[in-house]
N, C-alpha and C positions, 0 to 999 in steps of 0.2 A: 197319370199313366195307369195303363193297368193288363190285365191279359182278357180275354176272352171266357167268360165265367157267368152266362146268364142263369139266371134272367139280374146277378146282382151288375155285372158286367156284359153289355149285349153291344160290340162291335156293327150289330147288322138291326141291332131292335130301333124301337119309338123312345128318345132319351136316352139311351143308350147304357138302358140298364137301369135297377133300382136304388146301387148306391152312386151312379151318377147324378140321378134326379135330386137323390136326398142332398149331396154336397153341394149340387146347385142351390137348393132351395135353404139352405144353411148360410152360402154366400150370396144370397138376392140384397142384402143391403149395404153388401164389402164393395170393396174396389174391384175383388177378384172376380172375374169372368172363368170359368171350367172350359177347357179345349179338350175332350177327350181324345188320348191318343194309346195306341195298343199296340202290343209286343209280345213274345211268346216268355217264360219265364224268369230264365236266365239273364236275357235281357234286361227285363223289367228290374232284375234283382241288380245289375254291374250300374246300370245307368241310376237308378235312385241312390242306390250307395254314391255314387262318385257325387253326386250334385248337380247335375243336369235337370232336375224335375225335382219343386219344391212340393209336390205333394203323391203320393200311391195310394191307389187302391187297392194295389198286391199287395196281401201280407206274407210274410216270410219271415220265419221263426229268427234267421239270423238278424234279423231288423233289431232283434231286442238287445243284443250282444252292443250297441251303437250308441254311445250317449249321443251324441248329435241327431239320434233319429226321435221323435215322439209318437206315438201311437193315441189318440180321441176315440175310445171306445163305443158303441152306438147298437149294436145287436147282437144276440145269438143267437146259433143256428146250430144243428145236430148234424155230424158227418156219420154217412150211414157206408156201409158193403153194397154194393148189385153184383149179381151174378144170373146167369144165361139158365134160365131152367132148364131148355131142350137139351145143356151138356152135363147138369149136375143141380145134386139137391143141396143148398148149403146152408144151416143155421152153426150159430157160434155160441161159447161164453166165455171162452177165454183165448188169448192171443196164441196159445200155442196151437188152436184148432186152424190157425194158418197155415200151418206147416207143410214143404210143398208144394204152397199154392204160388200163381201168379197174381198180382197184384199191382192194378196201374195206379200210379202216381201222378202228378203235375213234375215236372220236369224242373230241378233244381241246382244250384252249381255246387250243393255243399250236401251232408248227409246226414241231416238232422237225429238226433239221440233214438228218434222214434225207430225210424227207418233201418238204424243201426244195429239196435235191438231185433228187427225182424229177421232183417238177414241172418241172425246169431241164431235164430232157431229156425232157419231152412225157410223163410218165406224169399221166394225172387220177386223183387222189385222189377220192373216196366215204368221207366220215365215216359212221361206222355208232354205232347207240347200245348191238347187242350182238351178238356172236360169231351169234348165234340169226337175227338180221336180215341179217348177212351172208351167210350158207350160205341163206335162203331169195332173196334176192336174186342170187345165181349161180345157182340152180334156176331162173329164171325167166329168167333170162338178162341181168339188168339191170346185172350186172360183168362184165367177162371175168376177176378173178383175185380171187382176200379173202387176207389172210394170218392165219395160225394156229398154235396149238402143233398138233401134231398128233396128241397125246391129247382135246385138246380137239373136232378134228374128226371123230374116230373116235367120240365119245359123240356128239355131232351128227348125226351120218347115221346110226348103231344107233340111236337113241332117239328121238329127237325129228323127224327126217325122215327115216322109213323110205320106204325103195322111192326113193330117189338116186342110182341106182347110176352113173348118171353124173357123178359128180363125183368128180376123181379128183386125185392127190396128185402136184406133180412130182415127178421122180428129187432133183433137187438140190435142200438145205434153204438157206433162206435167210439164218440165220444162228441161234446159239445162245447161248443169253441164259440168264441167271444169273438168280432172283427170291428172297423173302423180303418179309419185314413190314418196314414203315417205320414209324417213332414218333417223331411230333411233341414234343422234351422243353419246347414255350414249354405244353405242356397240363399242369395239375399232374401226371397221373400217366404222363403219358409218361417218365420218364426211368427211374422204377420198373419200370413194365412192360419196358423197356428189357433192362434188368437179368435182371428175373425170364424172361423168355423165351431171354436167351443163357444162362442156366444150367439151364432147362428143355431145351435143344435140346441141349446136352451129354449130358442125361441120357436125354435120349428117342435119340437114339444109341447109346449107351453099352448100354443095358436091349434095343434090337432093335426099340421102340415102333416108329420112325420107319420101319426097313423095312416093318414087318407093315402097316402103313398104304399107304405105298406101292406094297406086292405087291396090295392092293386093290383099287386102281386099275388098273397095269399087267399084275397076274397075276401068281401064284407062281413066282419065277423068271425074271421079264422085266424086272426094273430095268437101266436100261445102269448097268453099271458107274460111271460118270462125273459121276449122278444126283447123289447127296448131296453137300453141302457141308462141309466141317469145318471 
């Protein structure tokens, strides 16, 4: 399961996304077959917690709070600010230059420390139910900032909101965050899958899978170094 989050999650792409391809190609020699299915946040967060769905590809910070839940780490990526230049000029370097500001979020059922902290010092949160809602809502001008990977917003303004050229990327990343599959082991085959995908990602390493995938996304020769996890 997972939300709407290309190009790692692509409801409407070829594969249906980048970490759909990779978990396929991790599970090509399991039992397990990938049904990609998709939900908007909240969702995604009641239904993996409870045990309906022995694997996600939503991370959500409360996953960690869960010993039943595991996490198989596999990439990082840098979460960046955008902001509308035709409404405002914005560079940062520390969190209180938030201050004030509106800022979209992905839409969650709980209020993580991070989030908790902003609010403390005057930033308004804007829950959002998909990366796709945010970038059309700073086009209009209804946020001043959304946060994002920032492959994620570079398929967003080539694709899906062409002609944006206003919307632009600060200098400084916000911070750099680690992802992977989560699996629920209270689901019978959570803890299977578990298994077969940490010796799937071995192997898809190991063979180049995992780059060649990769380079797909970012380009031949454009992974940062710092990308894959082992």
């Amino acid at each position: 399961m997972a939300v709407d989050y290309p190009p790692f999650t692509d409801q409407t792409g070829d594969g249906y996304g980048m970490s759909f391809e990779i978990i396929s190609a991790a599970f090509e020699n399991s039992r397990f077959t990938v049904k990609p299915v998709f939900f908007p946040p909240a969702r995604c967060e009641l239904d993996f917690k409870s045990g309906k769905y022995p694997v996600s590809l939503y991370n959500n910070l409360s996953f960690q709070e869960k010993a039943n839940l595991k996490q198989i780490l596999i990439q990082r990526v840098s979460l960046v600010f955008y902001y509308n230049s035709e409404i405002m000029d914005f560079q940062w370097t520390e969190l209180s230059d938030l201050k004030e500001k509106s800022v979209g979020f992905l839409r969650a059922n709980h209020s993580t420390s991070l989030r908790s902290y902003l609010a403390g010092i005057g930033v308004r949160i804007v829950e959002v139910n998909s990366m796709e809602q945010a970038f059309q809502m700073l086009t209009l001008g209804r946020i001043d900032l959304t946060v994002s990977v920032d492959l994620t917003a570079i398929n967003f303004l080539n694709s899906r909101l062409p002609g944006s050229n206003s919307i632009k990327q600060a200098e400084k990343a916000f911070m750099e965050i680690e992802g992977g599959p989560w699996f629920n082991f209270d689901h019978p085959d959570g803890e299977a899958a578990y298994q077969a995908y940490k010796d799937g990602k071995k192997r898809i390493i190991d063979d180049g899978t995992l780059l060649n995938i990769l380079e797909k996304y970012y380009g031949r020769g454009m992974v940062p170094d710092n990308t894959i996890i082992y």
